[in-house]
Backbone as CSV, one residue per row, in Angstrom:
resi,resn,N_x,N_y,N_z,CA_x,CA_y,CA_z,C_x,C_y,C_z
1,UNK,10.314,5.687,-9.653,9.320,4.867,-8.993,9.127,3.600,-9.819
2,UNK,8.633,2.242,-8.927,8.659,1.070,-9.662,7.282,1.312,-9.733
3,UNK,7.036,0.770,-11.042,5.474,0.572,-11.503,5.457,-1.190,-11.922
4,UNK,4.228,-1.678,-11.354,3.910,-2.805,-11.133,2.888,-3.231,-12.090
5,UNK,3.431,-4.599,-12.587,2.200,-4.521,-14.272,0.888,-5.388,-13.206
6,UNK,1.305,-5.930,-12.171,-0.008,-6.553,-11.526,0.167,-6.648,-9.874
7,UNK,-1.063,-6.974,-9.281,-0.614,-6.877,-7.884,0.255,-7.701,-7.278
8,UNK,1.003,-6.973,-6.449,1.763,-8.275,-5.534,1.596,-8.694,-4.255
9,UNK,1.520,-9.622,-3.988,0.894,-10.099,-2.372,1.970,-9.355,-1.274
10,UNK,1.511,-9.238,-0.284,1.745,-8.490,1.035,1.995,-9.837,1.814
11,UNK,3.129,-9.901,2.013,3.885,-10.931,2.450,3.134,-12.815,2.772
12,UNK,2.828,-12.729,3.782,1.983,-14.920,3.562,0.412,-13.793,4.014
13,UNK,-0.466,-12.480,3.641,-1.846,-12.594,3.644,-2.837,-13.023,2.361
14,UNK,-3.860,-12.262,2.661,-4.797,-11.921,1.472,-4.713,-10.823,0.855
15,UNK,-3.799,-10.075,1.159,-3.925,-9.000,0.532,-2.948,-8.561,-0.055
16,UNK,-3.092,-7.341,-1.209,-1.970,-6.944,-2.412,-1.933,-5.698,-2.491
17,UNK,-1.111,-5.032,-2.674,-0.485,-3.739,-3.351,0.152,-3.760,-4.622
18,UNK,-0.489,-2.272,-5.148,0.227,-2.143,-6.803,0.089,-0.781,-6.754
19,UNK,1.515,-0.598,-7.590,1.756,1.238,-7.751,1.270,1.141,-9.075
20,UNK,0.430,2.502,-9.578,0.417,2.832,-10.858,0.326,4.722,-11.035
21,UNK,1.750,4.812,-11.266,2.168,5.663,-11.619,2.626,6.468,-9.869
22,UNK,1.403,7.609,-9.240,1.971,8.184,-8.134,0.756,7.483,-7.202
23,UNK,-0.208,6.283,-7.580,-0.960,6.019,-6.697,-0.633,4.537,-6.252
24,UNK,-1.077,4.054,-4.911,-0.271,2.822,-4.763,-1.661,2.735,-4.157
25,UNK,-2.581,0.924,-4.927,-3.670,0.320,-4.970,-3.562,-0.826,-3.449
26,UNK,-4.423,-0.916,-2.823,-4.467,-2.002,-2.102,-5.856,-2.965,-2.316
27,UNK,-5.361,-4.271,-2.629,-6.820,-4.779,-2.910,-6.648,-6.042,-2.139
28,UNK,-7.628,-7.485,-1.972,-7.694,-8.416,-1.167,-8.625,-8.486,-0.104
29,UNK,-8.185,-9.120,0.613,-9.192,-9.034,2.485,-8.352,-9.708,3.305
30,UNK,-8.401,-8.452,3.729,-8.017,-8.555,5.093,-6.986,-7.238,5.772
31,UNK,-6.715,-7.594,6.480,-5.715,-6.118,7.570,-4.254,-6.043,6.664
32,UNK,-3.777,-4.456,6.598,-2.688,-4.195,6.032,-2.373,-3.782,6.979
33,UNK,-0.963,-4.247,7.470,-0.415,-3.234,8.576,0.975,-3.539,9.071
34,UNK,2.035,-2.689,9.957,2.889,-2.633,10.331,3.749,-4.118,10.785
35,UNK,4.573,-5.314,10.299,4.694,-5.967,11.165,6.483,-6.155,11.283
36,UNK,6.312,-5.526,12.373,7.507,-5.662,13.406,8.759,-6.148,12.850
37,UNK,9.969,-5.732,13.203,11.143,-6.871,11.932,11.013,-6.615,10.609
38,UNK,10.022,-6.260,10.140,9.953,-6.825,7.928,9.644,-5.230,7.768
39,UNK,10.628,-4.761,6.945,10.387,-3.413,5.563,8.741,-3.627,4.746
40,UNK,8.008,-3.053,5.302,6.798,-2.442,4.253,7.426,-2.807,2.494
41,UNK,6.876,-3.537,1.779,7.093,-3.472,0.316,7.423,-2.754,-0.337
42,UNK,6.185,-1.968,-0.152,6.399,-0.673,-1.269,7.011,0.645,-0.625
43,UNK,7.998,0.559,0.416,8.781,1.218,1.269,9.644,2.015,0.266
44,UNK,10.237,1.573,-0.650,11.273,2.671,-1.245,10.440,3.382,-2.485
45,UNK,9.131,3.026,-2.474,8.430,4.272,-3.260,7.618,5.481,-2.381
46,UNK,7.503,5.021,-0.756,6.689,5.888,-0.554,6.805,7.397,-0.675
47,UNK,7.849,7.959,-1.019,8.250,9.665,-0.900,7.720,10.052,-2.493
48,UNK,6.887,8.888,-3.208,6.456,9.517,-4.390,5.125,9.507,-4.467
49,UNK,4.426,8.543,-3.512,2.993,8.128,-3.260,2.193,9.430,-3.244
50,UNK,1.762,9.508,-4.028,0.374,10.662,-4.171,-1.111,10.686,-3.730
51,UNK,-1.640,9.211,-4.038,-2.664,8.725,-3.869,-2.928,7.060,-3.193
52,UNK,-3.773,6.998,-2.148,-3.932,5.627,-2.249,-5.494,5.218,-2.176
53,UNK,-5.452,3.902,-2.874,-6.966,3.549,-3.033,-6.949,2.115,-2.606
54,UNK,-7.928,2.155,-1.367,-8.152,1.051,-0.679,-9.151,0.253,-0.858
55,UNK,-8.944,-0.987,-1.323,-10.226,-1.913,-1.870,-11.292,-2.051,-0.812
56,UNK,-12.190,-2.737,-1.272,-13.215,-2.936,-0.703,-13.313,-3.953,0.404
57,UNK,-12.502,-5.396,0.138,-12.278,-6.218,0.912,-11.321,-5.837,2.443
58,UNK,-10.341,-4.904,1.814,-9.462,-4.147,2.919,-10.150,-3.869,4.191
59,UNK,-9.745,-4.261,5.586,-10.605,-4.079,6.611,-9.993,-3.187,7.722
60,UNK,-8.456,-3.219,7.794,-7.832,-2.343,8.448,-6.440,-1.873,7.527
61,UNK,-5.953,-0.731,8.229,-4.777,-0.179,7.071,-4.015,0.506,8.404
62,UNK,-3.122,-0.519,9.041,-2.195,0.859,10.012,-1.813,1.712,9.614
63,UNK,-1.092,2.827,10.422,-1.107,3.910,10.523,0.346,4.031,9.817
64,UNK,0.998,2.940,10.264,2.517,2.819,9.807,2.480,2.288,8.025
65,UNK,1.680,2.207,7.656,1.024,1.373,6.024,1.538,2.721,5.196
66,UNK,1.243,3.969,5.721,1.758,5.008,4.888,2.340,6.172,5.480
67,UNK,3.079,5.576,6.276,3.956,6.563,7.129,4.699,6.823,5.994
68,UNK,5.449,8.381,6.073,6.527,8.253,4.870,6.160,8.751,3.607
69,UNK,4.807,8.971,3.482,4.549,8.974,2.363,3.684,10.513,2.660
70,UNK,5.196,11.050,2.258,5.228,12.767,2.516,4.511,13.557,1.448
71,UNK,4.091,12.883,0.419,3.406,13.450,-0.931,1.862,13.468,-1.070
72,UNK,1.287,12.308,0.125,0.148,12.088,0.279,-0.566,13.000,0.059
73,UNK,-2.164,13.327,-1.188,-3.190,14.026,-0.373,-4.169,13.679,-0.476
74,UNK,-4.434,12.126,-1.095,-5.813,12.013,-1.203,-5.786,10.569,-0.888
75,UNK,-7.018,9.908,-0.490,-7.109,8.761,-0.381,-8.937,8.677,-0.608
76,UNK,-8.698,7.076,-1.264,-10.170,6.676,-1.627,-10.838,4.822,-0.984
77,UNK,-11.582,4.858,-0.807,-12.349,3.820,-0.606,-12.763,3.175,-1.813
């Protein structure tokens, strides 16, 4: 798994993702979600994703944001 020393933006939004360790962080404002054509970022870590923690600014998170991510069991606000 790639571990990220800081966040990285989610393609032209406000918002960022960062793995640390088996949890992958979303922070910024605004909607995370599926868009059509473009690979999800953090796509070739999701089969290790354990945890995700969704910032505060975060306002929506599709459904497709953590498809894949077969390891999932917890998630936080």
């Amino acid at each position: 798994m790639t571990a990220y020393s800081q966040p990285q933006r989610i393609w032209d939004s406000d918002t960022y993702w960062e793995l640390k360790g088996d949890t992958i962080v979303f922070t910024g404002k605004g909607r995370i979600g599926h868009v059509e054509g473009r690979t999800i970022p953090w796509g070739y870590n999701k089969k290790n994703i354990k945890y995700a923690i969704i910032g505060e600014g975060i306002t929506y998170i599709s459904k497709g944001a953590l498809s894949g991510c077969y390891k999932l069991v917890g998630a936080s606000l």
